[in-house]
N, CA and C atoms as a LAMMPS dump frame, in Angstrom:
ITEM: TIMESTEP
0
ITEM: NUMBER OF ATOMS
336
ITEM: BOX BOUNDS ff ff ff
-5.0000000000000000e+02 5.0000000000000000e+02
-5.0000000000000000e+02 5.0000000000000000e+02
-5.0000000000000000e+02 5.0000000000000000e+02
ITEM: ATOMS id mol type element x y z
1 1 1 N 0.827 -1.191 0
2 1 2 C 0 0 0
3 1 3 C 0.876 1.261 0
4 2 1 N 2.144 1.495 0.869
5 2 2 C 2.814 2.647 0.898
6 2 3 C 3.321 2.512 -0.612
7 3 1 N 3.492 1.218 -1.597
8 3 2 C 4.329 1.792 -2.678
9 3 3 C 3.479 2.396 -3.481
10 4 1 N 2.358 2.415 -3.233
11 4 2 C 1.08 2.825 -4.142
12 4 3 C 1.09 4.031 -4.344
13 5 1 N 1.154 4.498 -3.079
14 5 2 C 1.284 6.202 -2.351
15 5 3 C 2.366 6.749 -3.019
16 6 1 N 3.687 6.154 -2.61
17 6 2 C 4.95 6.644 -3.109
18 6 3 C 4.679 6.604 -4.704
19 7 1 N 4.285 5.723 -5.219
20 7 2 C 4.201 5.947 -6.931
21 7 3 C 3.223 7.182 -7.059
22 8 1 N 1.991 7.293 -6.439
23 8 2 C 1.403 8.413 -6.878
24 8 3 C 1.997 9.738 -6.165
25 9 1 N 2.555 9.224 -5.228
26 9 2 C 2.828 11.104 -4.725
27 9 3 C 4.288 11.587 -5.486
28 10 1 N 5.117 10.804 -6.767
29 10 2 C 5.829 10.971 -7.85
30 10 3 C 4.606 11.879 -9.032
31 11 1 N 3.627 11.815 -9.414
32 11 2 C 3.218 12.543 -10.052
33 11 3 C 2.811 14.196 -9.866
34 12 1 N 3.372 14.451 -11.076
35 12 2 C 3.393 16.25 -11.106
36 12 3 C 2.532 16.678 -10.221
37 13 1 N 2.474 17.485 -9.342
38 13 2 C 1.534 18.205 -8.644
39 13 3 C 0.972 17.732 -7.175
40 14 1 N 1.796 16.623 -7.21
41 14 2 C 0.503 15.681 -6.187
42 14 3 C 1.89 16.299 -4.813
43 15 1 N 1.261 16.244 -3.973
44 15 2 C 1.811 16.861 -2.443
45 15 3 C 1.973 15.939 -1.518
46 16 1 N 1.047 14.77 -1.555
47 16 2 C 0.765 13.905 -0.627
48 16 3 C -0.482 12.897 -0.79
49 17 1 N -0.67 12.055 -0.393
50 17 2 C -1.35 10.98 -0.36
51 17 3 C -1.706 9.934 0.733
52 18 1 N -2.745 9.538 1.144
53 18 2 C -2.858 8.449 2.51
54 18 3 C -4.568 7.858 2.265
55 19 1 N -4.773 6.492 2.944
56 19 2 C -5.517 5.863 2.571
57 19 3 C -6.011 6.078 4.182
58 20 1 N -7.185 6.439 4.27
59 20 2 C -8.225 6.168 5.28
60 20 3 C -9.268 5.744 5.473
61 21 1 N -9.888 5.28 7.034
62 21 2 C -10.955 4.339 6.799
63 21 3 C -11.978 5.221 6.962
64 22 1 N -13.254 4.236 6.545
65 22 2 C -14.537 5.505 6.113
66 22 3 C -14.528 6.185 8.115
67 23 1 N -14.113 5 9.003
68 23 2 C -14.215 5.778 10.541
69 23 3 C -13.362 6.893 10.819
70 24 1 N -12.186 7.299 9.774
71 24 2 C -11.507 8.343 10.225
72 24 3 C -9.968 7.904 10.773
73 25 1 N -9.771 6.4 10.52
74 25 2 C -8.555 6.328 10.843
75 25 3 C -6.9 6.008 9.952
76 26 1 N -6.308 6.189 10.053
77 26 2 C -5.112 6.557 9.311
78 26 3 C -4.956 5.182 8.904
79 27 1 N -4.894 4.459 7.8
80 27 2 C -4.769 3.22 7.45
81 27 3 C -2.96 3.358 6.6
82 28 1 N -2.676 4.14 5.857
83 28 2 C -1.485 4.355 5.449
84 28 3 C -1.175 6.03 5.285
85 29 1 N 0.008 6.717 5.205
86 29 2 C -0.435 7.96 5.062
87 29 3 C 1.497 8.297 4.491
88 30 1 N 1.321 8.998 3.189
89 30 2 C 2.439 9.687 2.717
90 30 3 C 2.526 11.011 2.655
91 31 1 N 2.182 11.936 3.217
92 31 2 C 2.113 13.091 3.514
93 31 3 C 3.12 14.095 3.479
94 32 1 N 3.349 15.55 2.76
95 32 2 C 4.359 16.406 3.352
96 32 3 C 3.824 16.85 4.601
97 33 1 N 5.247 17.307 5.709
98 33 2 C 5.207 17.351 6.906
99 33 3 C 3.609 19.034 7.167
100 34 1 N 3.769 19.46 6.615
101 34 2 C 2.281 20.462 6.452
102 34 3 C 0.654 20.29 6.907
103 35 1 N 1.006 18.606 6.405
104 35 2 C -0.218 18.321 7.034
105 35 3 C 0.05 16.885 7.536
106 36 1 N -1.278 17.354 8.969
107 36 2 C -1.044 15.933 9.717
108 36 3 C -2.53 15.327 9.544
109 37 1 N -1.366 13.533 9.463
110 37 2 C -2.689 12.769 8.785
111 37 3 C -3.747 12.437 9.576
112 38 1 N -3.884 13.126 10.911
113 38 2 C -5.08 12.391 11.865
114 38 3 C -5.86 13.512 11.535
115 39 1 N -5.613 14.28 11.027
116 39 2 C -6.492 15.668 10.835
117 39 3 C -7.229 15.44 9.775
118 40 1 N -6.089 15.556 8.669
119 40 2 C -6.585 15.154 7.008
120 40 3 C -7.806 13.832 7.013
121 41 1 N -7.341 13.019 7.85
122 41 2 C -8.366 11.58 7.719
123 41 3 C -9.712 11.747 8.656
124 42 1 N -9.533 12.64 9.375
125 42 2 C -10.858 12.781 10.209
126 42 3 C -11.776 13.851 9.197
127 43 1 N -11.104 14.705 8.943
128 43 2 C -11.687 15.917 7.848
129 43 3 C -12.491 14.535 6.688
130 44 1 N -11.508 13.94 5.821
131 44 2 C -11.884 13.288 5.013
132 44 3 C -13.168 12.754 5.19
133 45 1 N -13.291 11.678 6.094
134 45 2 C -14.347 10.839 6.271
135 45 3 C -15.697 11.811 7.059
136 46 1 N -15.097 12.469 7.622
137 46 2 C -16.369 13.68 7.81
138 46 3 C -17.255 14.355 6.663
139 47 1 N -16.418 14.798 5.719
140 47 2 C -16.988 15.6 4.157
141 47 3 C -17.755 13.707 3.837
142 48 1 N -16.471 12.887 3.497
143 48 2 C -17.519 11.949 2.842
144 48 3 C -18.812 11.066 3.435
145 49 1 N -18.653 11.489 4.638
146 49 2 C -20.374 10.684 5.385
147 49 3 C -21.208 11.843 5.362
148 50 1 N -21.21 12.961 5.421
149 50 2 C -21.988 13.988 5.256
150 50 3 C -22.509 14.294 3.418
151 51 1 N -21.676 14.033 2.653
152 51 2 C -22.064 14.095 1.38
153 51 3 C -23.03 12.769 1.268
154 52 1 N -22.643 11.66 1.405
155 52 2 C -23.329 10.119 1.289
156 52 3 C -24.691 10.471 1.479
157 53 1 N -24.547 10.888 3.126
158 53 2 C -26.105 11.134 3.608
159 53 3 C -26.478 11.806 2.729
160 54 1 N -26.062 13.623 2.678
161 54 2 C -27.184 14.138 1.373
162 54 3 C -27.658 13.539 0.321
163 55 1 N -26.966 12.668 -0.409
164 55 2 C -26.949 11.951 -1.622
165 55 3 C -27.794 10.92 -1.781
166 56 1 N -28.278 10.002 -0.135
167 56 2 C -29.122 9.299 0.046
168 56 3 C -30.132 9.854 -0.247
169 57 1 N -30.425 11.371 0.716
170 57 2 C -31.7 11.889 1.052
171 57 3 C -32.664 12.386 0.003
172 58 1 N -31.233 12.458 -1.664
173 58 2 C -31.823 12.975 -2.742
174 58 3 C -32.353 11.686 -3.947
175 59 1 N -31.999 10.369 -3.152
176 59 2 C -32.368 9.085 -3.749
177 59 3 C -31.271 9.289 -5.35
178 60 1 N -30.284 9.652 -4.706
179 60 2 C -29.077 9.594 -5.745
180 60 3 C -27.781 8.422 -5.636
181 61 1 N -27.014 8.186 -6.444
182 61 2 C -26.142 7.094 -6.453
183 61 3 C -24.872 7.463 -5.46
184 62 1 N -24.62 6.595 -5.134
185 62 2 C -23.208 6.583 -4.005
186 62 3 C -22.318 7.373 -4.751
187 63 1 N -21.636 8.16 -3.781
188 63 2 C -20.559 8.739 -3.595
189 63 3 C -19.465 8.69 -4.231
190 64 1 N -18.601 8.636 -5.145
191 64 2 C -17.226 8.424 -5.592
192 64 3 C -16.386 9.44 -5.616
193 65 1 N -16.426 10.811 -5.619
194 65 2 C -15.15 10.792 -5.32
195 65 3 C -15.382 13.078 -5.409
196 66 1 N -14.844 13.469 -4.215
197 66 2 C -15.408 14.779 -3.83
198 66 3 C -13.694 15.557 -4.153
199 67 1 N -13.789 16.519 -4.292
200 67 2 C -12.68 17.574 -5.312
201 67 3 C -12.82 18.969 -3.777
202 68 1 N -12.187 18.97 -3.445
203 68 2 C -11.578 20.468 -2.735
204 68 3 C -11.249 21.554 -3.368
205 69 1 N -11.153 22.574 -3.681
206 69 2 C -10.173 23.358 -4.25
207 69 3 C -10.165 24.829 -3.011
208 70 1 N -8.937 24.92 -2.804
209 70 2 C -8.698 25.661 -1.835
210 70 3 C -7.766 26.532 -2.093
211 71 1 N -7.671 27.631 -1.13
212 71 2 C -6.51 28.327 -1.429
213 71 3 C -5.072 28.327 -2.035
214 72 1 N -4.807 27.223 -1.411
215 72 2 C -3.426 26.974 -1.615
216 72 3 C -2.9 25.556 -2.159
217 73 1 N -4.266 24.843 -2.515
218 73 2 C -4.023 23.309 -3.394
219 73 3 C -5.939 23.036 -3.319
220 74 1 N -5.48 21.603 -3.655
221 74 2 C -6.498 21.043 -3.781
222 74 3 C -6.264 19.177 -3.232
223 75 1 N -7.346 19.081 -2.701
224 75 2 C -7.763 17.852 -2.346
225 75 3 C -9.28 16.81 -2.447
226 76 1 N -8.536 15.613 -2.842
227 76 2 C -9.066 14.596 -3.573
228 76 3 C -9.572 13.395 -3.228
229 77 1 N -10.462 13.578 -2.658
230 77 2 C -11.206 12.16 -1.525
231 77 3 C -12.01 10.998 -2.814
232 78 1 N -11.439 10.068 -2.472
233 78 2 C -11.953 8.884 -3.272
234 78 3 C -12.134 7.595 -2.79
235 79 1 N -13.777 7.163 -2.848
236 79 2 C -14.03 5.538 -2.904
237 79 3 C -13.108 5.086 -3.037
238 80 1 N -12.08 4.424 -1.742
239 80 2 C -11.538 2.908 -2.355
240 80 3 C -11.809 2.021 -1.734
241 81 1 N -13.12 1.156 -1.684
242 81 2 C -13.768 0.513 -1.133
243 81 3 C -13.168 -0.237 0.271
244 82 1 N -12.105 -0.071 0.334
245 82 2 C -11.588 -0.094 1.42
246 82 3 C -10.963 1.246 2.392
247 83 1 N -11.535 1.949 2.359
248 83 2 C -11.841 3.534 3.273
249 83 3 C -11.465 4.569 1.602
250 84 1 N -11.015 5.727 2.438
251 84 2 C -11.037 6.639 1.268
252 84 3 C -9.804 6.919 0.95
253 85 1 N -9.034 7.323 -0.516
254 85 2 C -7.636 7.668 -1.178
255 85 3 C -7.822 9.104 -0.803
256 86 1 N -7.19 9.35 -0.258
257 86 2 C -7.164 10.974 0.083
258 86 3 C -5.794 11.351 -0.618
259 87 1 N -6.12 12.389 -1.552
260 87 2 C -4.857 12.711 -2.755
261 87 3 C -4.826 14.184 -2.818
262 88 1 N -3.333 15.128 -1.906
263 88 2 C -3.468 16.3 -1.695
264 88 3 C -2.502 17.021 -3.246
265 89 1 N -3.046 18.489 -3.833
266 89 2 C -1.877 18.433 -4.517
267 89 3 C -1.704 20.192 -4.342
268 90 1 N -1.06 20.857 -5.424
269 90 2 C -0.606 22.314 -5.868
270 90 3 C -1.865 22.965 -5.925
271 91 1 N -1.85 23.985 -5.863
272 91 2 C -2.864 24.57 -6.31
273 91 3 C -3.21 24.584 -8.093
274 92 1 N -2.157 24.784 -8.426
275 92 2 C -2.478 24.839 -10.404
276 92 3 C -1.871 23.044 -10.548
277 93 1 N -2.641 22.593 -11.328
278 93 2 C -2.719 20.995 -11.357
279 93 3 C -3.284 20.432 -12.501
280 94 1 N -2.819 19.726 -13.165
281 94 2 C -3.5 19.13 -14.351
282 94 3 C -4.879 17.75 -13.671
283 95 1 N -5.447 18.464 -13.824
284 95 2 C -6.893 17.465 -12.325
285 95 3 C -7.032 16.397 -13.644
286 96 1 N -7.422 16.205 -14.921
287 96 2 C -7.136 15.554 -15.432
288 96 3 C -5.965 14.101 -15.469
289 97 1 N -4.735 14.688 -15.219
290 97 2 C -3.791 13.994 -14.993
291 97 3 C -3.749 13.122 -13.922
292 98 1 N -4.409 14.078 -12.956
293 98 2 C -4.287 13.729 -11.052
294 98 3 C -5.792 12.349 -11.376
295 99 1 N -6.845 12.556 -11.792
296 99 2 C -7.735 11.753 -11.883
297 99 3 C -7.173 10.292 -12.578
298 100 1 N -6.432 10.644 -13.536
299 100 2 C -5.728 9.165 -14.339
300 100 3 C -5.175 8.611 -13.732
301 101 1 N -4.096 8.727 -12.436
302 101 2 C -3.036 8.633 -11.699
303 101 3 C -4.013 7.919 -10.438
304 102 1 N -5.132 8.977 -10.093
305 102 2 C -5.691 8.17 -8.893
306 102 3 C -6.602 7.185 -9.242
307 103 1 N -7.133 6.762 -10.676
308 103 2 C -7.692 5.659 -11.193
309 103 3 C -6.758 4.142 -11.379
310 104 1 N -5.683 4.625 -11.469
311 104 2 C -4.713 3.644 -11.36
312 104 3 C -4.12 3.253 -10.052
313 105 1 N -4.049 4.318 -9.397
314 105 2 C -3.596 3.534 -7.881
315 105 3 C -4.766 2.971 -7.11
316 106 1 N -6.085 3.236 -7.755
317 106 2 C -7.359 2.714 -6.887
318 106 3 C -6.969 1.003 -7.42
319 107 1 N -6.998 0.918 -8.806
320 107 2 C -6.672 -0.356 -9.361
321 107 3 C -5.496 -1.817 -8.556
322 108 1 N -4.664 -0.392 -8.448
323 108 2 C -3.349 -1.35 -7.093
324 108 3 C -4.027 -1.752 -6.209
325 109 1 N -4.293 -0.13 -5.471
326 109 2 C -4.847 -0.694 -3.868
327 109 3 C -5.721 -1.81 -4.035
328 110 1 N -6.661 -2.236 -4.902
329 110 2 C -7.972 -3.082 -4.738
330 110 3 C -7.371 -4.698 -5.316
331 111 1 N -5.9 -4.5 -5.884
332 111 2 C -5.198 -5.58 -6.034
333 111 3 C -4.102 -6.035 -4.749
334 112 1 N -3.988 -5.039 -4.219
335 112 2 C -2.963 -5.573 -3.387
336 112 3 C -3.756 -5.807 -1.701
């Protein structure tokens, strides 16, 4: 699982990366020192059980995968059926690129 991380947090833009469970707990975490992962993973699974619910309430399809864009980067919460890929990056980012990159490491994680 960490080589997963380490291969994606090699792509342009990406800052950091860590796999958490939908409860909020740190299952793997590659992170620059900027951010800490008990924070990032509690944040995470907070946005994604609060989106789920709305999404229920609108008799809409599950959840896959919620986009941040923030001041100073952007962050990338994603279904990996085994908690969520949380994928931090730059602020200017080819999200395109970052989406190809995290479609392929979902592919690892769900193999390994």
């Amino acid at each position: 699982m960490y080589q997963v991380l380490n291969d994606l947090n090699k792509t342009s833009g990406v800052t950091g990366s860590m796999v958490v469970g939908n409860d909020g707990i740190v299952i793997a975490a590659d992170l620059e020192e900027t951010y800490e992962a008990e924070t990032v993973g509690a944040l995470a699974a907070s946005i994604q059980a609060n989106i789920q619910k709305s999404l229920e309430r609108l008799d809409s399809s599950a959840l896959r995968q919620v986009t941040i864009e923030a001041h100073d980067g952007k962050l990338f919460f994603v279904d990996a059926g085994l908690g969520i890929l949380v994928v931090t990056t730059e602020k200017e980012v080819n999200i395109g690129l970052i989406r190809l990159e995290i479609k392929n490491a979902l592919g690892k994680l769900k193999v390994s």
